[in-house]
C-alpha positions in Angstrom: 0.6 -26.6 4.9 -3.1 -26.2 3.9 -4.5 -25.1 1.1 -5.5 -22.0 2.3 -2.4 -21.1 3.1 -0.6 -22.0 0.0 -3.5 -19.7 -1.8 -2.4 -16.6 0.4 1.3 -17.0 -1.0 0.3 -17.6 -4.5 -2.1 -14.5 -4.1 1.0 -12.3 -2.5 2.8 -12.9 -5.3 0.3 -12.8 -7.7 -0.2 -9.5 -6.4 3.3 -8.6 -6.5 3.7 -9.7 -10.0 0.6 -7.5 -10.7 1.5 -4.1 -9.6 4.8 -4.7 -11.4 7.4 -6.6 -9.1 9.0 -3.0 -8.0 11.1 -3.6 -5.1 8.9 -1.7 -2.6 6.3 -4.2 -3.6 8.6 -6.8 -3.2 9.5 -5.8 0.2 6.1 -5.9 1.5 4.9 -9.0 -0.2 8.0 -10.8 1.6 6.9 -9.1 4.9 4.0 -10.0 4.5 4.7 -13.9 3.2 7.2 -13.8 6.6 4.4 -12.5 8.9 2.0 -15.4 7.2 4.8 -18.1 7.8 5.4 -17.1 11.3 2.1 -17.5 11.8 2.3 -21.1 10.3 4.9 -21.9 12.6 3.1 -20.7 15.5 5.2 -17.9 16.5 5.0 -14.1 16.9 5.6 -11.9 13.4 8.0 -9.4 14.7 8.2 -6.4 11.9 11.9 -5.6 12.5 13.3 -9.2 11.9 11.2 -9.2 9.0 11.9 -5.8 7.4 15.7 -6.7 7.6 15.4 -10.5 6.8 13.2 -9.3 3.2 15.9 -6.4 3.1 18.6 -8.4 3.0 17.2 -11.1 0.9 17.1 -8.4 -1.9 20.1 -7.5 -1.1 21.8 -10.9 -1.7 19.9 -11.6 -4.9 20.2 -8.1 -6.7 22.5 -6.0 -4.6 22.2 -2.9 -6.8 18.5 -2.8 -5.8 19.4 -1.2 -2.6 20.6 1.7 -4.6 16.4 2.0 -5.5 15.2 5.2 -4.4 11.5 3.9 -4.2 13.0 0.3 -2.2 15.1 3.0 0.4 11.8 5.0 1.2 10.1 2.3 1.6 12.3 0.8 4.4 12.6 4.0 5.6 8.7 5.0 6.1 8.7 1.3 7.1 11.1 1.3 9.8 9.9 4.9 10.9 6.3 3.4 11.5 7.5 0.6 13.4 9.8 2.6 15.6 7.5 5.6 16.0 4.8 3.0 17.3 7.2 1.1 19.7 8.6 4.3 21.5 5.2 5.6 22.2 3.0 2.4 21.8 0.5 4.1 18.9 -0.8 6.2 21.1 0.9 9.9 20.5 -0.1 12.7 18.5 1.7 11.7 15.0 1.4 8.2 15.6 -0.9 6.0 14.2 -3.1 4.1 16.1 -1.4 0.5 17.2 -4.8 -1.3 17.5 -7.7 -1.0 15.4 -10.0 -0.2 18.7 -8.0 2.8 19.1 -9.1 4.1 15.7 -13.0 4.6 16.7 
């Protein structure tokens, strides 16, 4: 691993440690450190394997945390992006844009 790469971890969780560790911050910094480590491995990030895989892992260390309200909107909105932008490839009135060349 390089050293750049062990500084975006530390900076995830730095980050998540600054805005108070809640679990939707949790969730996304382990999306994101997933996304970072797929990327490490040389494969493709897919959004649904990680939602579930960070879901889960919260799951198995507090399982009361799934009771959060903040944690079940947050997979919610989460998974409603991701599906939203799959069935009608970011493209659809109500969707948001899949690419950033679709946003100019």
């Amino acid at each position: 691993m390089r050293a750049s790469h062990a500084a975006d971890f530390a900076r995830i969780g730095a980050y998540t440690l600054l805005t108070g560790a809640h679990p939707s911050a949790v969730r996304a910094a382990l999306m994101v450190g997933l996304a970072t480590l797929a990327a490490l491995t040389g494969r493709v990030a897919d959004p649904l394997t990680s939602l579930l895989l960070a879901a889960l892992a919260m799951a198995a260390l507090e399982p009361r945390v799934l009771l959060d309200i903040g944690l079940q909107l947050s997979l919610s909105a989460t998974l409603g992006s991701f599906c939203c932008g799959r069935a009608c490839g970011g493209g659809c009135a109500g969707c948001p844009a899949s690419s950033p060349s679709r946003l100019g």
